[in-house]
C-alpha positions, 0 to 999 in steps of 0.5 A: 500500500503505497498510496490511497488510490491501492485501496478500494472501499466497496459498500453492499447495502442490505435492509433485512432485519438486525438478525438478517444482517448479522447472517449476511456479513458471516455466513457470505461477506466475510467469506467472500471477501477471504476467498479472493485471497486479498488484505481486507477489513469488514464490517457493519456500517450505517452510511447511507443506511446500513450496509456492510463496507469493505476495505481490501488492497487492489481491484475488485470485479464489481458485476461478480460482487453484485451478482453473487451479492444479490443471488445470496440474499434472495436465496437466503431471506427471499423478497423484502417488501417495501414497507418492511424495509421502511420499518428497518430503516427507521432508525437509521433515517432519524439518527444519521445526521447525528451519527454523521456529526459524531465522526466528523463524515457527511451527512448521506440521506438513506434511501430505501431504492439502495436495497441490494446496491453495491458501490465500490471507489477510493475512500474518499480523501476528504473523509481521511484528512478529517480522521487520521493525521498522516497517510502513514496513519492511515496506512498503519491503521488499515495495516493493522486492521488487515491482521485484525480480519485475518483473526476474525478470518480464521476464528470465523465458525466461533462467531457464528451465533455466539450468544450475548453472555459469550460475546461478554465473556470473550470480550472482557479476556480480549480486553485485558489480554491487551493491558500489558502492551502498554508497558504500564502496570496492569492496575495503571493501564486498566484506566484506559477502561475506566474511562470508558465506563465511567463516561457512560455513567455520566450519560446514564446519570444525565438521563437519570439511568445511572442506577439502571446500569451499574445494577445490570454490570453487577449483576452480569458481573455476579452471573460470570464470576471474573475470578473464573472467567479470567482462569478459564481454559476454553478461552486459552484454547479458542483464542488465547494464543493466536490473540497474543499473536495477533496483538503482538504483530499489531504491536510491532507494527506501531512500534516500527512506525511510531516516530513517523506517526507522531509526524502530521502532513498538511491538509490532514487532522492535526494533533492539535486538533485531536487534543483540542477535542479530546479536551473539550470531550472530557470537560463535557462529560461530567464523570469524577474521573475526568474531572479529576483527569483534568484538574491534573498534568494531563500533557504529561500523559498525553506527551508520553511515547507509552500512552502514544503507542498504547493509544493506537492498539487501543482504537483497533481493539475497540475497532475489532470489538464492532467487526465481530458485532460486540454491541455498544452495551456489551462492550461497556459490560466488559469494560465495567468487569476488567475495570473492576476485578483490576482494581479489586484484585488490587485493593484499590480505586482509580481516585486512589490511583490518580492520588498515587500517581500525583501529576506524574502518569508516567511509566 
């Protein structure tokens, strides 16, 4: 990958049900895309109404797509009438705009007339400059993601209907199966998922749900019993080793890359900018702990090589957690338990962290 152009993005539209589109992207998309024996990366997405978009490394015949696309749907799921679809699409049409606004894309009306359409091209240069720093950024980042798919490639029967309590289960050891490539303390680099779960208490509490929440975390928390969960074997036997792999290689990568990736080119999303909003991000959210972030020298985490490089494997975790179809609430489920089984396990909270560290959040 030498330049933008090396890259096609292809997006295959589909307005069956939520349990219709999970089938699709698992038993033909992925599938598909693996046999023509190309680096790509899937997923779900909603841009223009929900679709599966699909980034891969060369060309691709597009008439081939479209025709084995639409033979799969129509044998699998029949003809979708219209006013299905226009229940299915209902959500998708109310919260696009907002969607849009939240990751700095344009705004695309959803039109029911896209059932069943495909498009392929570049990735629009206009949408890279507003989300990565550097063509070197996107060229990790999409890198990275390529070793993230052929993960997901090659563990593919095992997401194949998993069930909610183990999609939480995987998650949480995924989660903290990453912590020591921060080079921090386990109890110190846990933070990374405080924040998490504690910005999505602050928005519960600002609707008044907070209780809500925190009694379903503890009581899935209960239900897995973490101190078993993190000792279970079927993980270790599943996933465990090709994960460290995985993560690993991903690590490297970054790494090699690092010094580069504090560069920026012009015309692209500066740093400055990034740390304007990520400042403005935290002073909106409202929780304790970012409060507390705040009133504290956060230059000097942000400033050092460590927070830096951990910075980048996190977003493609969090990005690999949607490719496998983790939900927004699962997610935060798992972050909840590592946060809170690390700080149980040792014996202590994150003010008391923030306490300990002072202004240093350095290694």
């Amino acid at each position: 990958m030498k330049r933008l152009t090396d890259l096609t993005e292809i997006r295959l539209f589909f307005f069956g049900s939520e349990e219709q589109k999970a089938h699709v992207y698992f038993d033909w998309v992925i599938p598909y895309f693996m046999e023509l024996g190309v680096p790509f990366h899937a997923e779900r997405d909603w841009f223009g109404g929900p679709n599966y978009r699909v980034v891969l490394e060369g060309d691709v015949n597009l008439g081939d797509v479209k025709s084995h696309f639409r033979s799969h749907c129509m044998r699998e799921h029949g003809e979708i009438d219209e006013g299905e679809i226009l229940r299915n699409l209902a959500a998708y049409q109310k919260n696009t705009a907002v969607v849009a606004g939240m990751e700095r894309r344009e705004h695309r009306n959803v039109s029911h007339l896209n059932h069943l359409e495909v498009e392929a091209g570049t990735i629009p240069e206009s949408y890279v400059k507003k989300r990565f720093h550097s063509f070197l950024h996107l060229k990790v980042h999409t890198e990275a993601l390529f070793k993230m798919q052929a993960f997901i490639n090659h563990h593919l029967s095992q997401w194949r209907g998993m069930d909610q309590t183990a999609k939480i289960s995987h998650t949480a050891r995924f989660f903290r199966d990453v912590l020591p490539y921060s080079r921090f303390e386990e109890k110190y680099a846990v933070l990374v998922y405080v924040s998490n779960i504690e910005g999505v208490l602050a928005i519960a509490e600002s609707m008044k749900k907070k209780q809500a929440y925190i009694n379903t975390y503890e009581r899935v928390y209960d239900v897995l019993n973490p101190r078993e969960l993190f000792a279970g074997k079927d993980y270790e036997e599943a996933f465990g080793m090709d994960w460290s792999e995985t993560i690993g290689s991903i690590d490297s990568l970054i790494t090699t890359n690092l010094e580069g990736l504090a560069g920026e080119e012009e015309g692209y999303y500066s740093h400055r900018e990034q740390r304007e909003l990520l400042y403005q991000n935290i002073r909106e959210i409202g929780s304790g702990f970012h409060d507390e972030l705040m009133a504290r020298n956060i230059e000097g985490l942000l400033d050092h090589e460590e927070h830096a490089r951990f910075k980048y494997l996190i977003n493609v975790v969090y990005k690999f957690i949607h490719m496998i179809g983790v939900s927004f609430n699962e997610k935060n489920v798992a972050c909840y338990i590592v946060s809170r089984f690390i700080l149980e396990e040792n014996g202590t909270t994150w003010d008391e962290i923030l306490k300990e560290r002072g202004e240093s959040f350095v290694p």
